[in-house]
C-alpha positions in Angstrom: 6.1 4.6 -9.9 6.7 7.7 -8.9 8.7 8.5 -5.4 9.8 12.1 -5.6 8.3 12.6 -2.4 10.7 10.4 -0.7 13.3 12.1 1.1 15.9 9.4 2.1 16.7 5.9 1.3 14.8 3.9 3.3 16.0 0.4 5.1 13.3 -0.6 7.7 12.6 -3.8 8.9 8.8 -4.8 7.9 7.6 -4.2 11.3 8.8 -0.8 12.0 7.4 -0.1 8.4 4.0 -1.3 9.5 3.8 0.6 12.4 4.7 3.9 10.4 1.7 3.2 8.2 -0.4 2.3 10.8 0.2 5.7 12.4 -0.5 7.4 8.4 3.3 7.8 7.8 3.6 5.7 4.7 7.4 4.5 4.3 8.5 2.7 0.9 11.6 0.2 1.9 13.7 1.3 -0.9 16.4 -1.5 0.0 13.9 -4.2 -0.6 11.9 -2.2 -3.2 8.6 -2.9 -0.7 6.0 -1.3 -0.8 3.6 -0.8 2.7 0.2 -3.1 2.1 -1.8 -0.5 0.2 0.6 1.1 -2.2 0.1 4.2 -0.3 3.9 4.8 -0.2 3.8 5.1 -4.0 0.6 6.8 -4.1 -0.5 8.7 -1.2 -4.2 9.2 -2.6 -4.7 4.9 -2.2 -3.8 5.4 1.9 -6.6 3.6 3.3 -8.9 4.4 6.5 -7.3 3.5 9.9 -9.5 1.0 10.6 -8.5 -1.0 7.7 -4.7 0.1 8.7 -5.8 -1.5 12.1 -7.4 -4.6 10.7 -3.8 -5.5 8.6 -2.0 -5.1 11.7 -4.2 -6.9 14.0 -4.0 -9.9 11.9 -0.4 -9.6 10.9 0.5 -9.1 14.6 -1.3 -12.2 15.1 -0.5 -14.4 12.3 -4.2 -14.1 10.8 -3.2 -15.3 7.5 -7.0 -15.8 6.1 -7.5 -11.9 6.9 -4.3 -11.1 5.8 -4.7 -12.8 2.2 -8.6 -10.9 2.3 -7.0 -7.7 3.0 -4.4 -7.5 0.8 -6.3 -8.7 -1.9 -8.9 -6.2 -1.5 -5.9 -3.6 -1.4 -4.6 -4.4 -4.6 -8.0 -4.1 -6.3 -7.8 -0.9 -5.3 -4.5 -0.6 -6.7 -5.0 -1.7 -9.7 -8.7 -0.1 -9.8 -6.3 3.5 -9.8 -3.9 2.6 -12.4 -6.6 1.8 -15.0 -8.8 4.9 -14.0 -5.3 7.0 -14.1 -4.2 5.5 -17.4 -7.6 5.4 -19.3 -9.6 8.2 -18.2 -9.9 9.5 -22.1 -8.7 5.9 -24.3 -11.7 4.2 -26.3 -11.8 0.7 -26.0 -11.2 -0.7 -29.6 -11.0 -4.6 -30.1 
């Protein structure tokens, strides 16, 4: 993963990390090696609209755990959606 743009270690507690994504300002928790919800801290291009930023804290504010689990998920298949477009854009599939 690739954090060159990173320009301190960072040690924030989860909630102050939050907040800093929800206001666009992805943070990666370098003590805890934590990403913020959508990887966007790792890859700025994955940052996700503000009304999905919203939604995750809404429900993590509340302790929405069903919405939580939905949005996380869906951020991961994003994720992961990235990596394979990143690191197969030219391979052929052989079996």
């Amino acid at each position: 993963m690739a954090r060159a743009f990173q320009k301190e270690r960072n040690n924030i507690d989860r909630d102050e990390q939050l907040k800093r994504w929800l206001a666009g300002d992805p943070q990666h928790d370098e003590v805890r090696d934590e990403c913020v919800p959508d990887y966007s801290c790792c890859h700025p291009e994955l940052l996700v609209s503000i009304d999905a930023r919203r939604a995750y804290w809404n429900a993590h504010s509340i302790e929405d755990h069903e919405t939580l689990n939905h949005l996380i998920y869906a951020f991961l298949a994003r994720k992961l959606s990235h990596h394979v477009r990143e690191n197969t854009h030219d391979t052929p599939i052989t079996s």
